[in-house]
N, C-alpha and C positions, 0 to 999 in steps of 0.2 A: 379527318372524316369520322363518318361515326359509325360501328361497325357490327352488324346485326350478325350476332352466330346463333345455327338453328343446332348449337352442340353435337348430340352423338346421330343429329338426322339431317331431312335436305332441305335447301333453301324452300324446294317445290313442294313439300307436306307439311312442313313445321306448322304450329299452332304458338309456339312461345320462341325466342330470340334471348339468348345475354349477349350485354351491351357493352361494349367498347369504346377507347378509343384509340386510332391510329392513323400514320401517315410515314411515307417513307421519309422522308426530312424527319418529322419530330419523332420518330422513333427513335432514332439518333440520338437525341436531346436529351430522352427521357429517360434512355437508357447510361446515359453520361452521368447524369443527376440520381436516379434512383440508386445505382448496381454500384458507381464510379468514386458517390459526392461531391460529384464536382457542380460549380453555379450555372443552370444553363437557361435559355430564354428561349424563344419561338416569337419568329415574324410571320403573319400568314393576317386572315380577315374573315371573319365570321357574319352570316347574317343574325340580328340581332335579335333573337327569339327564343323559345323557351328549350329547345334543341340548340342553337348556338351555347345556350347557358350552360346546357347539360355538358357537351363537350369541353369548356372552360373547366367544367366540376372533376374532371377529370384530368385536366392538365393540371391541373393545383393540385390533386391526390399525390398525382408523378411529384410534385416539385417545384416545374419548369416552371418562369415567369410568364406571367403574361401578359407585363404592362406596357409589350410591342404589339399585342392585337387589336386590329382594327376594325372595331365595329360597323357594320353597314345598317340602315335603317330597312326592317322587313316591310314590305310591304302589301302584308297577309295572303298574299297565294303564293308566294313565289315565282311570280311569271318575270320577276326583276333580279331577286336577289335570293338565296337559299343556302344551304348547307349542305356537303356530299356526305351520303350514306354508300357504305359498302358492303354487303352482301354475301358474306363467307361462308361458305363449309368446309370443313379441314377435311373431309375424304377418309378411310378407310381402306389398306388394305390396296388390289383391284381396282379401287374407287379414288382416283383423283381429287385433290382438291379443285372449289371451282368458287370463283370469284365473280361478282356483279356487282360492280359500279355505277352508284347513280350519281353520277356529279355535274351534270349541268347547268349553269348561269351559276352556279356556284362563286361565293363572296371572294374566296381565294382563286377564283378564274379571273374575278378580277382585277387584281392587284396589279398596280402599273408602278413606275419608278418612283414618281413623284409620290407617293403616299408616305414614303421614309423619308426619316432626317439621316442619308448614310454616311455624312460625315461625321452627325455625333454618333451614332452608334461605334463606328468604325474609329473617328478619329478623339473623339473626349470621353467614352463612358468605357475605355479599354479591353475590347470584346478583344481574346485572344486567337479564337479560332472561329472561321464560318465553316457550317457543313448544310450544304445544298443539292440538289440533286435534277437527273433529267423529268422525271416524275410533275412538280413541279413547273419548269421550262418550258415541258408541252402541255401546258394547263388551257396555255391561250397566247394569242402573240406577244399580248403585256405582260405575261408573267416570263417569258424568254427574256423581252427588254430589261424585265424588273431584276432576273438574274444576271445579265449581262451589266447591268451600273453596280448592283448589288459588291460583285465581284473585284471592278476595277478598282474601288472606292475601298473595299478591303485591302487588294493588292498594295494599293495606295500609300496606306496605311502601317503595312508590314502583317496585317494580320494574315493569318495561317488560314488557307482554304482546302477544303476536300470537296469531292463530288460524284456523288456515286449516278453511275449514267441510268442506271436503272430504265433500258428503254423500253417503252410501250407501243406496239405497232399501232393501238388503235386510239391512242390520245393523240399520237401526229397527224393519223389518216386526216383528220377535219381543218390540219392548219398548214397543209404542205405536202405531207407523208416522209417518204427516205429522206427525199432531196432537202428538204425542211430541216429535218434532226439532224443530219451533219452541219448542213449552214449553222445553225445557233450552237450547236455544238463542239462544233471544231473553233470556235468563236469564243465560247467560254472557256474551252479549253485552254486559251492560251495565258488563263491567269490561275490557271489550279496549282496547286503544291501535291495534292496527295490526291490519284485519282483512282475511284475504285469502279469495278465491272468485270464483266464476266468476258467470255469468246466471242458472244453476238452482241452484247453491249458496245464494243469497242470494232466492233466488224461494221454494226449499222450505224453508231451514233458518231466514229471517226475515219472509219472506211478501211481501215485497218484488216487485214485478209489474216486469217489463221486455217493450216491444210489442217485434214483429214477430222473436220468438226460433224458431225449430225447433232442432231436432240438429245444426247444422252453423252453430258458431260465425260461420262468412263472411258467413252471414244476416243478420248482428247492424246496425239501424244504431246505430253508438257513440256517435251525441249523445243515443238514445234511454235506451241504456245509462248514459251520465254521468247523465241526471236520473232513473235508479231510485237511484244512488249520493248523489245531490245529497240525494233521500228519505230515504235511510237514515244518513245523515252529520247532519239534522234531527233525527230521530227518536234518534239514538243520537250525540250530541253527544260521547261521551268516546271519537269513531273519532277519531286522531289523523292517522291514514293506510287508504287502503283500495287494493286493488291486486289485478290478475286477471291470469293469461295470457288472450293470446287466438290459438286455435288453430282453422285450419281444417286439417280431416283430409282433403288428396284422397286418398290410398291409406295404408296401414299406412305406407310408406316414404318418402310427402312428405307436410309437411306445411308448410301458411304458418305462422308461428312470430312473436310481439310480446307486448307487455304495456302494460297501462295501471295507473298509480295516481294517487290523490288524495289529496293533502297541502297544507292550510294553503289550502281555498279553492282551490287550481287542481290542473288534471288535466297527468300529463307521460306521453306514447308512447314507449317505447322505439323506436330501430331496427326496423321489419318486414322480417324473414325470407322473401319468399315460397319456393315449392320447397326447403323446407329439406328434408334428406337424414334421416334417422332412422334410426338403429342397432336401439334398443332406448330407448321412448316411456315406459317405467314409471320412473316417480321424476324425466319431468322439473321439474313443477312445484314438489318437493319442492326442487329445487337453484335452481327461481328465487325459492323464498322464503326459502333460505339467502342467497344472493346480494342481493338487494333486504335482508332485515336485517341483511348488512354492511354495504353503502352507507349504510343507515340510522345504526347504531351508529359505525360509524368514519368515516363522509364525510361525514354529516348532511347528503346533500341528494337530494329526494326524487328531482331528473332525473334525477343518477347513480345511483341507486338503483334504481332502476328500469330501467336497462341495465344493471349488474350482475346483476342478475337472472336480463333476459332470456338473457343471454351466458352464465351458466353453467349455468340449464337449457337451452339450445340444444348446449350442450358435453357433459350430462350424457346427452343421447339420441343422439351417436356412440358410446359405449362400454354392452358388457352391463351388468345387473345395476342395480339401484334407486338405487344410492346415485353422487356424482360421481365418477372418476380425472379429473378437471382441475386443473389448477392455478391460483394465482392469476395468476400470468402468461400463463398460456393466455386466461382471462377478461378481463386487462386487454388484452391484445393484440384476442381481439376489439370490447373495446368503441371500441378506440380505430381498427377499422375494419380490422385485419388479416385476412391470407385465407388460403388452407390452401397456399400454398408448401412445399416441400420446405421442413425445416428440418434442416440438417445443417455 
């Protein structure tokens, strides 16, 4: 999508907007390729217009390939085909962040199975890893189908899947609602390797029960939390890895900041963050699941993994905009306990 910030004011008064771009999937990507170096692509479908272009102008800044996007022909109003814009203020303080999504008839709502070749992707042009998400899946009924062949055909393959369930109550409400996101969910679940999500992620998207949860992550107690994971690591034996931020909100501007994952029978904590400082909160968790599947791919080890993670989505909400400006040595520096010193 393309992402309109009215900066240090609100969506409802601004006069001027910088421009973005983002998406829970390809933040992933872009963050693997930009912070990581590693080669990464992006599947999704653009209407074909001088806004779709813009968006493209921005994934090539990132890196990312794009000679998996699939153009739609516009058909100058958009009553057919279009582009999502979204709508951000990062909040302040008091003042919440608030999100407005304009995504409908959107190109990438449409995307069905058949528009891929997912055996060559998966099986001749040797993609190592797919990372997808619920975001996505409830875009529209075809794009749950299109993650659902998407996945097998990976599986298939040997390639390596994650999927952060990233649920949205009000992208299901129009294709189902609850009952909907567990069907397609508990459905794709059963070909993931590394799944990431939160307490209500995996409460609404797998039906998974964790006690003593409210709104406010700090709530949580986390040995209650490991044995909803312990449940669902049972029940869905082919999680290879399972792994969540865990964030408590005191203001838009601080926020305590860590992560948990489960690999191989034990659970490893990152570093906690309390009074972490927040720039701009949208797309940090997208950078700590880029981060956590580097650690995974190139360090193979689920501790470090999991503080890379955390470190670069804690890196990712000092600076605007969805996607990370960090580098890999900004992340390693802080995993290995650096602090914001002048650096000159």
């Amino acid at each position: 999508m393309l992402r309109l910030d009215p900066g240090d004011g609100r969506v409802r008064t601004t006069r001027q907007f910088d421009v973005w771009e983002g998406g829970g999937e390809y933040n992933v990507a872009r963050g693997l390729k930009r912070c990581f170096g590693l080669r990464t692509g992006v599947i999704t479908a653009f209407a074909d217009n001088e806004v779709g272009r813009l968006i493209e102008d921005f994934i090539l800044q990132g890196g990312v390939d794009t000679s998996m996007i699939k153009w739609e022909p516009f058909d100058g109003l958009g009553r057919e085909v279009r582009n999502g814009l979204n709508f951000t203020e990062r909040g302040f303080g008091i003042r919440g962040a608030v999100g407005v999504p304009d995504r409908g008839l959107t190109a990438a709502s449409k995307m069905k199975p058949s528009d891929f070749d997912w055996e060559d992707i998966f099986g001749n042009q040797g993609v190592r890893w797919l990372h997808t998400g619920g975001i996505f899946a409830a875009l529209s009924e075809s794009t749950a189908e299109t993650v659902i062949e998407a996945v097998k055909t990976a599986r298939k393959h040997g390639t390596i899947i994650s999927y952060d369930l990233n649920y949205r109550p009000s992208l299901w409400k129009s294709i189902g609602g609850l009952e909907k996101a567990q069907e397609v969910n508990r459905e794709i679940a059963k070909y993931i390797d590394v799944m990431i999500g939160n307490e209500e992620d995996f409460t609404a998207c797998l039906g998974f029960e964790v006690e003593g949860v409210d709104e406010n992550i700090s709530s949580i107690d986390v040995d209650k939390f490991k044995a909803m994971i312990n449940t669902a690591v049972s029940e869905f034996p082919n999680f290879k890895v399972t792994a969540t931020t865990l964030r408590a909100v005191k203001t838009a501007t601080v926020n305590d900041w860590g992560a948990i994952c489960w690999a191989g029978g034990e659970f490893y904590e990152s570093e906690h963050r309390p009074d972490l400082e927040i720039f701009d909160r949208v797309g940090g968790g997208d950078s700590f699941a880029s981060g956590l599947i580097y650690g995974l791919m190139e360090i193979g080890d689920p501790a470090m993994a999991v503080q890379y993670g955390a470190a670069h989505g804690a890196l990712a909400m000092t600076t605007p905009g969805d996607t990370s400006m960090a580098t890999k040595a900004d992340v390693e520096k802080l995993v290995a306990g650096g602090g914001a010193r002048v650096v000159r």
